[in-house]
C-alpha positions as CSV (number, residue, x, y, z in Angstrom):
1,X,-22.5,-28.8,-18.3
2,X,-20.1,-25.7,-19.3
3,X,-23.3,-23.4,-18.8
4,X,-24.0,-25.1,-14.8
5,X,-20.1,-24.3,-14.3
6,X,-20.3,-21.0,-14.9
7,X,-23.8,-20.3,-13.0
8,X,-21.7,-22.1,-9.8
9,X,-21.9,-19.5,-7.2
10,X,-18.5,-18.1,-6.2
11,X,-17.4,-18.7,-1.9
12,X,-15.0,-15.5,-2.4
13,X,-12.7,-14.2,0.5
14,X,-11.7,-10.8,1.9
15,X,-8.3,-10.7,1.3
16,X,-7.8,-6.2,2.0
17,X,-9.2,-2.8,2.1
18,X,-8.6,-0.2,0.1
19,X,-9.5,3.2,-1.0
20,X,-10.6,3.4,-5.1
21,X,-12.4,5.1,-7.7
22,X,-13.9,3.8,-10.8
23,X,-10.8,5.5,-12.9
24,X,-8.5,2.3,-11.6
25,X,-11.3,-0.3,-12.9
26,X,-9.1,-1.6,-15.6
27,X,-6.2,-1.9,-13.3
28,X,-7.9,-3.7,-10.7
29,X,-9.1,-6.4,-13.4
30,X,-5.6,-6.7,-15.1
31,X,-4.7,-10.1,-12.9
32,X,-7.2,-11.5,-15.2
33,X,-5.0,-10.8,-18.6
34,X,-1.8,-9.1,-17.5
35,X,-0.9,-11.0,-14.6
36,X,-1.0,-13.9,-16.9
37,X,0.9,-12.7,-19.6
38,X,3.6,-11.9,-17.1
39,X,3.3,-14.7,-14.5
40,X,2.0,-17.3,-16.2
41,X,-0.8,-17.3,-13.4
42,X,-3.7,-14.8,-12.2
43,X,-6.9,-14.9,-10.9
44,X,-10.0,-13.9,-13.0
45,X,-13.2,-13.2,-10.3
46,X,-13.0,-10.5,-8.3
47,X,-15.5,-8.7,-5.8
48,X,-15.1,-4.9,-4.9
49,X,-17.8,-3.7,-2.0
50,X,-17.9,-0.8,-1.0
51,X,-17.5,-0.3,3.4
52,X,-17.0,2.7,5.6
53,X,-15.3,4.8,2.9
54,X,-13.1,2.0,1.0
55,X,-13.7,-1.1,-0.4
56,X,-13.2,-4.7,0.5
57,X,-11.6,-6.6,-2.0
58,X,-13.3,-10.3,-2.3
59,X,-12.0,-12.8,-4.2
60,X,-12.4,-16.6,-5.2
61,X,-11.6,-18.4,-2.4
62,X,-10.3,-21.7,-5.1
63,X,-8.9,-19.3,-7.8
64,X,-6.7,-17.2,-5.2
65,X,-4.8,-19.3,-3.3
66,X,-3.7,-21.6,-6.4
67,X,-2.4,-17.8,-7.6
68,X,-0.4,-17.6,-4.3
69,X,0.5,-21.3,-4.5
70,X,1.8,-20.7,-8.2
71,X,4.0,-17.6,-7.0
72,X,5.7,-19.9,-4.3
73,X,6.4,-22.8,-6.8
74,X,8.0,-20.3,-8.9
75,X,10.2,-19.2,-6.2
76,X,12.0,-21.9,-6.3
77,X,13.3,-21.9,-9.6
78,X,16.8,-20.6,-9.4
79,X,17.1,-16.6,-10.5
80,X,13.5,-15.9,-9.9
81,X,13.2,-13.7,-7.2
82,X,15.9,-11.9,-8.2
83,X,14.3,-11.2,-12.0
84,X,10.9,-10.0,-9.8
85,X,13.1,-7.6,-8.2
86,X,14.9,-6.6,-11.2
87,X,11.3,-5.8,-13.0
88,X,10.3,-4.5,-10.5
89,X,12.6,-1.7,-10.9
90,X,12.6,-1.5,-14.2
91,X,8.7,-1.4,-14.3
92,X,8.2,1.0,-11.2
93,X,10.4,4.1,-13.2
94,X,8.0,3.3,-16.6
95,X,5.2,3.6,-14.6
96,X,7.0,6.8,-12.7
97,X,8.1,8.2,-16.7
98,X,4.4,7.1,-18.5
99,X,2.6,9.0,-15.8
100,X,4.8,12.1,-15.5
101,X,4.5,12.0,-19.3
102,X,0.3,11.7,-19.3
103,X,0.8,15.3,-17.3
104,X,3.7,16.6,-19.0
105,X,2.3,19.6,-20.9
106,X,-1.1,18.7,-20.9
107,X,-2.1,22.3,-21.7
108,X,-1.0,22.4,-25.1
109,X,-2.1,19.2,-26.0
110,X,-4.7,17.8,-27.8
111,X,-7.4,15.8,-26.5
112,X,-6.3,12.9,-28.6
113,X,-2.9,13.4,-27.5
114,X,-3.8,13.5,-23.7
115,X,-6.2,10.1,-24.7
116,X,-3.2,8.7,-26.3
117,X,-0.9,9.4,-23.6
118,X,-3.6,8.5,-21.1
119,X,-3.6,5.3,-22.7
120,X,-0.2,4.8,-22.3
121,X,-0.5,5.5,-18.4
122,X,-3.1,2.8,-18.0
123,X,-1.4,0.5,-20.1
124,X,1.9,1.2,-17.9
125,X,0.1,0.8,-14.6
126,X,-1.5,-2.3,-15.5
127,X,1.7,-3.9,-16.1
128,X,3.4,-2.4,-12.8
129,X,0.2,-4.0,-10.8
130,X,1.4,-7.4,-10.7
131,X,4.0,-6.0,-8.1
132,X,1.3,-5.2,-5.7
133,X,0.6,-8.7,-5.3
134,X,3.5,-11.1,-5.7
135,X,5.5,-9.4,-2.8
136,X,3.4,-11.1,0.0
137,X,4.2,-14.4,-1.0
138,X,7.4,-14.4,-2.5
139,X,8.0,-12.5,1.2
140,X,6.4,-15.6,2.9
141,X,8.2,-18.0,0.6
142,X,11.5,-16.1,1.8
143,X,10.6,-16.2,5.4
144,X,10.1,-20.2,5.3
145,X,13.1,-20.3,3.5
146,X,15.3,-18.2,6.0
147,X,13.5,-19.9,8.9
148,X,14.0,-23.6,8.2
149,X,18.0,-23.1,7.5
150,X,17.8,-20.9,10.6
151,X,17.0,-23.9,12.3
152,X,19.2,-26.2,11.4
153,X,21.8,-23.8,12.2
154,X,20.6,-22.7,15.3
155,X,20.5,-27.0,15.9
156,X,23.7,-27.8,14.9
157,X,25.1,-25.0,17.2
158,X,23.1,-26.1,20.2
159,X,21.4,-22.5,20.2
160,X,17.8,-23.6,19.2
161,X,17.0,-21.5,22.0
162,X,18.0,-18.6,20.5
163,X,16.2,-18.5,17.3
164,X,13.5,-16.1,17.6
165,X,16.1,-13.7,18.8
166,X,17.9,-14.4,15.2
167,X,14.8,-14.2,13.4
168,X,13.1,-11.2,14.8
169,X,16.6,-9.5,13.1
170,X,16.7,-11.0,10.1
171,X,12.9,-10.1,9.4
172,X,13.2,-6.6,10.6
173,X,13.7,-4.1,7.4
174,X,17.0,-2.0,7.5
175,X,16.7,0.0,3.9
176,X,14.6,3.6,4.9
177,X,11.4,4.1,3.1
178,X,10.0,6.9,1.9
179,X,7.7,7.8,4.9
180,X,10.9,7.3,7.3
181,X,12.6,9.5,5.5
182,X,10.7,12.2,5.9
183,X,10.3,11.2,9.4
184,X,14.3,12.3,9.8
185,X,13.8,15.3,7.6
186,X,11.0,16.5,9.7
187,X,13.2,15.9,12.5
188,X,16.1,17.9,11.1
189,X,13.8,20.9,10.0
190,X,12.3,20.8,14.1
191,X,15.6,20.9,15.3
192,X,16.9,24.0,13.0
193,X,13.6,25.6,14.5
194,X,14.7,24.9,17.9
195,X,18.2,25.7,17.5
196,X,16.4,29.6,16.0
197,X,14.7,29.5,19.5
198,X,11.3,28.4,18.2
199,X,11.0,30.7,15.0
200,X,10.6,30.1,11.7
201,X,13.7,32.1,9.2
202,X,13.2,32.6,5.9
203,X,16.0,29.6,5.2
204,X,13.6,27.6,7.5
205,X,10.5,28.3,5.5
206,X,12.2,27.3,2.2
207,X,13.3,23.6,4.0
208,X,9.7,23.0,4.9
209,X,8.6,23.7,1.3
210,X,11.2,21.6,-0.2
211,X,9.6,19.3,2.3
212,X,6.1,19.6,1.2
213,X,7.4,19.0,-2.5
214,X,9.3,16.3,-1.9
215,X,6.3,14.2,0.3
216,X,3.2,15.9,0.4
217,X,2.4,12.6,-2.2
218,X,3.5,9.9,0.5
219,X,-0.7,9.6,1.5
220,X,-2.1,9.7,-2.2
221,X,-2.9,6.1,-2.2
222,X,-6.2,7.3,-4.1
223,X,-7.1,9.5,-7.0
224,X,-9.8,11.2,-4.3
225,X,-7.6,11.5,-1.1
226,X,-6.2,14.7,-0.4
227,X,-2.3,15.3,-0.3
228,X,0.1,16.3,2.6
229,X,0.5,20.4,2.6
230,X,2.5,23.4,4.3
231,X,-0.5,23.2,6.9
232,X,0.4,19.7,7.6
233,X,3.8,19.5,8.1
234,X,3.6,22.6,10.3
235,X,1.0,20.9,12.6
236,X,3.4,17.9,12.6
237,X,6.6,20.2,13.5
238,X,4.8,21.4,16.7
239,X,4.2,18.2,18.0
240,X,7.6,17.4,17.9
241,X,9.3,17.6,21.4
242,X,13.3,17.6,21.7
243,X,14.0,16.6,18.2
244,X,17.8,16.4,18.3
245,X,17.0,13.9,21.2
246,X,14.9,12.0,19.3
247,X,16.7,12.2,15.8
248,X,19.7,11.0,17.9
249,X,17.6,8.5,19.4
250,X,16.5,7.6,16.0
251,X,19.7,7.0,14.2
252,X,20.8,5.0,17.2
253,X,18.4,3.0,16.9
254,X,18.6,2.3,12.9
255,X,22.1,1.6,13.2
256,X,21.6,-0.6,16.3
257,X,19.5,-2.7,13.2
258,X,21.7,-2.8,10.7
259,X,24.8,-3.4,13.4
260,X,22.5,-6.5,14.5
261,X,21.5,-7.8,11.1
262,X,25.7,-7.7,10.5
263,X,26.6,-9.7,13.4
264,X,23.9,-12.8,12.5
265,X,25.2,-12.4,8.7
266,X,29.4,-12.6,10.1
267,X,27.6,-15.7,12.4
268,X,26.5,-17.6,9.1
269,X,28.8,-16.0,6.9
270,X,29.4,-20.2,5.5
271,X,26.2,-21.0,4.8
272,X,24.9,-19.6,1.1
273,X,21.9,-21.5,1.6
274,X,20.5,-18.9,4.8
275,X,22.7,-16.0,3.3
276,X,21.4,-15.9,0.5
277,X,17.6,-15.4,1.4
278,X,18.4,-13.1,4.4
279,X,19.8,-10.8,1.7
280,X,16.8,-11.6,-0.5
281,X,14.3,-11.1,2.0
282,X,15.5,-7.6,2.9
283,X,14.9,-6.6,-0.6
284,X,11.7,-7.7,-0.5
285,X,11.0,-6.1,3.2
286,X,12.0,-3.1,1.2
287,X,10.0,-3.3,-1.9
288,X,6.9,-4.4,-0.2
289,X,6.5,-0.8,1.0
290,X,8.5,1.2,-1.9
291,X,6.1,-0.7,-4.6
292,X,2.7,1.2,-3.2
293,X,4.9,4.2,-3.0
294,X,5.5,3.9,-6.8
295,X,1.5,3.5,-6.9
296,X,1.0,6.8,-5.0
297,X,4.0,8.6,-6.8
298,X,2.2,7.6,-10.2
299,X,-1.6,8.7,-9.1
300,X,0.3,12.2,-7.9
301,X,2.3,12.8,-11.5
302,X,-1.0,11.7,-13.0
303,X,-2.7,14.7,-10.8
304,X,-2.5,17.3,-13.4
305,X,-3.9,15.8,-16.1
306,X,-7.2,14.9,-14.3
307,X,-7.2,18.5,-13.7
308,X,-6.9,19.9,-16.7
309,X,-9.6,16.9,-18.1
310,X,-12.1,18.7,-15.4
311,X,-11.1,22.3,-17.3
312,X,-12.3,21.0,-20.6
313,X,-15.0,19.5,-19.2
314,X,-15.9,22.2,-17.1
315,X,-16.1,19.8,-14.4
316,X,-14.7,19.4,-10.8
317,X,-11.4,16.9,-10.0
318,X,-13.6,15.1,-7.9
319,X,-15.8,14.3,-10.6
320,X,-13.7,13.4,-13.2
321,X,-11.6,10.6,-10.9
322,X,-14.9,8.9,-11.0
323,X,-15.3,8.2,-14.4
324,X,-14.3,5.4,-16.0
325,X,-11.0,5.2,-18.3
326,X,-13.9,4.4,-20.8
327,X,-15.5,7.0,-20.1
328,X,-12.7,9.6,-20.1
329,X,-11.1,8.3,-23.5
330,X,-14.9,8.4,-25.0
331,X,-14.7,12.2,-24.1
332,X,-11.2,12.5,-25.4
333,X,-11.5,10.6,-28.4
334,X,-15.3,12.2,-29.1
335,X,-16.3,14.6,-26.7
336,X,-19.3,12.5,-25.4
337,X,-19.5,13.6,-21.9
338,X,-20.4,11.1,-19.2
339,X,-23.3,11.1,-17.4
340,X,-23.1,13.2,-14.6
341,X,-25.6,12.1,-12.1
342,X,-24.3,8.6,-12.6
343,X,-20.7,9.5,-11.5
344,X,-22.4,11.8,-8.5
345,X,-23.9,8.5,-7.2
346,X,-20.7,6.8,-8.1
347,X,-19.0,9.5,-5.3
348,X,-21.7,8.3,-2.3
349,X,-20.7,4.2,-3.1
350,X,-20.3,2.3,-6.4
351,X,-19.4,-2.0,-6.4
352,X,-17.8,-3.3,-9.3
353,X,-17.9,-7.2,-9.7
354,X,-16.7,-9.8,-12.5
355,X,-17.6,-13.3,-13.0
356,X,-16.4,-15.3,-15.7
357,X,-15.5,-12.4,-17.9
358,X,-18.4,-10.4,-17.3
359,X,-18.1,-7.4,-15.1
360,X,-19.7,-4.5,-13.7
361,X,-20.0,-1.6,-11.9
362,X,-23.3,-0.7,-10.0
363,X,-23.9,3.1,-8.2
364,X,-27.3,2.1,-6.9
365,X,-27.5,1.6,-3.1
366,X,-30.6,-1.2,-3.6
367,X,-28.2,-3.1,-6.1
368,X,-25.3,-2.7,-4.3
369,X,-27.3,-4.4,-1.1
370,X,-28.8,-7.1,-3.3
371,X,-25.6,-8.1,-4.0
372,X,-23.7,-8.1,-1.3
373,X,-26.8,-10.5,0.4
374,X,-26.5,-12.4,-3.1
375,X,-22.3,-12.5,-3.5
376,X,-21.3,-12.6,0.2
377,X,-23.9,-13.0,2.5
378,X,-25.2,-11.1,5.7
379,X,-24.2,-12.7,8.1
380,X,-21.4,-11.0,10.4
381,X,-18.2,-12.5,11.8
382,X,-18.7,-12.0,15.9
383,X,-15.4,-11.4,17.0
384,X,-14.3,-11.5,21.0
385,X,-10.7,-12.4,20.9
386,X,-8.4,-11.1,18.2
387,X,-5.6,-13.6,17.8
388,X,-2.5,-13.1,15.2
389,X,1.3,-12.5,15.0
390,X,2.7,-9.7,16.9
391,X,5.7,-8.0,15.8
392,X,7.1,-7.0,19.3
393,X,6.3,-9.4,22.6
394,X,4.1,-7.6,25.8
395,X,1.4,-7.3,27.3
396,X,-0.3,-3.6,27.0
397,X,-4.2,-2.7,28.6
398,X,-5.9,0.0,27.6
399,X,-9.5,1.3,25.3
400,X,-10.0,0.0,22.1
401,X,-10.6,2.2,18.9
402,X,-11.7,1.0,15.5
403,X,-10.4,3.0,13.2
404,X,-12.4,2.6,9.7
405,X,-11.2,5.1,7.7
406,X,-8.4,7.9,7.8
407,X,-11.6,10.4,7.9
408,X,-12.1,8.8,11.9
409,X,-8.3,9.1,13.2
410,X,-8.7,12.3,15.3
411,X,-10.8,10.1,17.7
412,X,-7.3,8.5,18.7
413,X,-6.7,9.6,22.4
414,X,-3.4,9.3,24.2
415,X,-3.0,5.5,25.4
416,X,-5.5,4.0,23.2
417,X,-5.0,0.9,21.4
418,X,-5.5,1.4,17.6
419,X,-7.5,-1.3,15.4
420,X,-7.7,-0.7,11.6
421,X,-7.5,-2.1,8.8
422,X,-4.0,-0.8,7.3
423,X,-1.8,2.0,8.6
424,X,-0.4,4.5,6.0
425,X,1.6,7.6,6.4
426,X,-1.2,9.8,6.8
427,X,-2.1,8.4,10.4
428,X,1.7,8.9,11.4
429,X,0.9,12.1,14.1
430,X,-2.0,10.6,15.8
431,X,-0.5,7.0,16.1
432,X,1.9,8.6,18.3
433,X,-0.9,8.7,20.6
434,X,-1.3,4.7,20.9
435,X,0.2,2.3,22.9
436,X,-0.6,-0.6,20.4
437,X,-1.9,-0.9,17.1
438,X,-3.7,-4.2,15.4
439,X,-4.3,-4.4,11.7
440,X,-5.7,-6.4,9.6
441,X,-3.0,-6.6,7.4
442,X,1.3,-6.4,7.9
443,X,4.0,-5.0,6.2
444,X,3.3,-1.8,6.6
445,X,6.0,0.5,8.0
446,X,5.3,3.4,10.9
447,X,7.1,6.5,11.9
448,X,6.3,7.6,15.1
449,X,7.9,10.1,17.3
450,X,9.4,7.6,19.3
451,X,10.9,4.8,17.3
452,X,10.0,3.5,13.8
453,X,7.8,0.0,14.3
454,X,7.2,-2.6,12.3
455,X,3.4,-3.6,12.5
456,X,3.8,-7.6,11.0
457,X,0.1,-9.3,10.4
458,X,-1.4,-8.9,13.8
459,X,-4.7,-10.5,12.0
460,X,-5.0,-13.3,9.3
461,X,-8.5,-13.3,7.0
């Protein structure tokens, strides 16, 4: 009977898309081990298939929502969002300090001592990674929360009317990100330009290479992705028409928010019960976003120690982020190279899958394909009508463009209407080009040249 259980065959679900490499395999399997040790609840099966340059996360479609379902019932114990956001903290600057230290003077070291601190890293991040997924539904849980006593409000005061007004403020972030952040400084720098009648001083110069220093990380979302340099930010400063009109506009318009979110807080300021979770929820509109920038911020500290791996190797970056950690530590710990035709094929598409406690990762196309049939199926989804939430009310026409990957977005065209998976800051110029974006997933936050937009789950799975 236990043996037929564990032959059952999996009905997974897609829940996102990502970019990886093999070097984050032990990461991506920790909600098996570590998000039990520190929940109390995980998920153990997981599915990674490679598509169009990332890979689509699958999982099992019984084992994942009792995770999510777990997460909620935990919310409502008294003092436990408020812990989550308090480790959160705490476990975003160890991750930050383990993976500056993994770096940190990695010339001189040893190769045991770069294993050991390598270690460390892993160890580190595997512990942080339970972040990445309990935001969504403690946000959801949050919204529910802030919704129902909204209501009733709303009810008592004969303004029932009114409540998606009230509710499209509460739910609308107020605390800058990174990537908006830089979205003002970028601003500021254009406008010094303009104010120096288009040129670049030298005291100019030195403000865009603080720049770059300070957020040429904000699209390293993968080991293999390229970060943000002078050339970049350059080409973004030239599209940049009548900053001090815009920054103006800007600022306006972020304390237009926060003067809004004020006024429904002073119009409840009795309750405790819808204060409480308004306060909560910004938090967590907060650290949905600043928790994958602590994922970047730790692959880009990491950087340097990959590098000087590929020097003792006498490999390229590009190879080395495509071992394993096994693999790496193996050549640390005993200077047993990997195989380098294996990693190669890794590079062109590579699956890794685990059932049950066994896992695996496959390079070989055929394999791949057999299963994908085998795991998933291939039969596609024919889709004619999108349907989903949309985080700003109109009605917009114009040509569609699927987006697959970032390597695609300089097909965007003025007045087209963006479909992709995820936005990230790395699409932030040409997205100024669109009129309306639909993504498979929310939560992510856009700086545009107009106005910053929240893009909320315009698609469900």
């Amino acid at each position: 009977m236990k043996n037929k259980r564990k032959m059952k065959k999996i009905k997974w679900i897609k829940i996102l898309s990502r970019a990886i490499t093999p070097q984050i395999i032990t990461i991506l399997l920790s909600p098996a081990t570590t998000f039990f040790e520190k929940l109390g609840t995980g998920f153990k099966n997981h599915l990674y298939a490679p598509e169009n340059g990332k890979h689509n996360f699958y999982f099992d479609s019984k084992e994942f929502p009792e995770f999510i379902n777990n997460i909620m019932k935990n919310a409502e114990k008294e003092g436990y969002i408020e812990k989550q956001i308090e480790t959160c903290i705490k476990d975003s600057k160890v991750l930050i300090k383990s993976s500056k230290a993994c770096s940190k003077n990695a010339k001189g070291k040893s190769n045991k001592e770069l294993a050991k601190a390598y270690l460390e890293y892993l160890k580190k991040f595997e512990g942080f990674y339970a972040h990445m997924w309990i935001a969504h539904p403690l946000e959801e849980y949050l919204e529910k929360a802030v919704k129902l006593e909204l209501e009733k409000e709303l009810n008592k005061k004969k303004k029932g009317n009114l409540f998606n007004e009230y509710f499209k403020v509460i739910t609308t972030k107020i605390k800058l990100i990174e990537a908006e952040k830089e979205q003002i400084g970028l601003f500021e720098i254009a406008s010094k330009i303009e104010e120096n009648g288009g040129k670049i001083s030298k005291g100019i110069n030195k403000l865009i290479e603080k720049h770059v220093k300070k957020y040429c990380w904000l699209p390293f979302y993968g080991l293999d992705l390229k970060l943000w340099d002078t050339q970049h930010f350059l080409n973004a400063l030239k599209e940049i028409k009548n900053p001090k009109q815009e920054l103006k506009k800007l600022k306006n318009e972020l304390n237009g928010k926060t003067d809004s979110l004020n006024k429904v807080k002073e119009d409840f300021k009795n309750n405790k019960k819808l204060i409480k979770p308004i306060d909560l929820l910004q938090e967590y509109l907060f650290f949905r976003t600043e928790r994958a920038d602590m994922m970047r911020r730790a692959y880009y500290y990491a950087r340097p120690f990959f590098i000087k791996v590929a020097k003792r190797m006498n490999w390229n970056y590009d190879d080395v982020v495509y071992t394993t950690p096994e693999e790496l530590v193996d050549f640390l710990k005993n200077k047993r190279s990997p195989n380098l035709d294996e990693v190669k094929e890794r590079q062109k598409q590579f699956l890794i899958i685990s059932k049950n406690g066994d896992t695996r990762l496959i390079s070989k196309k055929k394999e791949i394909e057999s299963i994908i049939k085998k795991e998933i199926g291939e039969e596609a989804l024919k889709i004619t009508i999108l349907e989903g939430d949309a985080a700003f009310p109109g009605t917009v026409e114009g040509r569609v463009k699927i987006i697959k990957s970032i390597k695609e977005i300089d097909r965007l065209e003025k007045g087209d209407i963006l479909v992709t998976s995820m936005t990230t800051p790395d699409m932030t110029i040409d997205m100024s080009k669109v009129i309306a974006i639909i993504t498979d997933e929310g939560g992510n936050y856009i700086a545009c040249s107009d106005c910053f937009q929240r893009i909320k789950n315009p698609l469900h799975n």
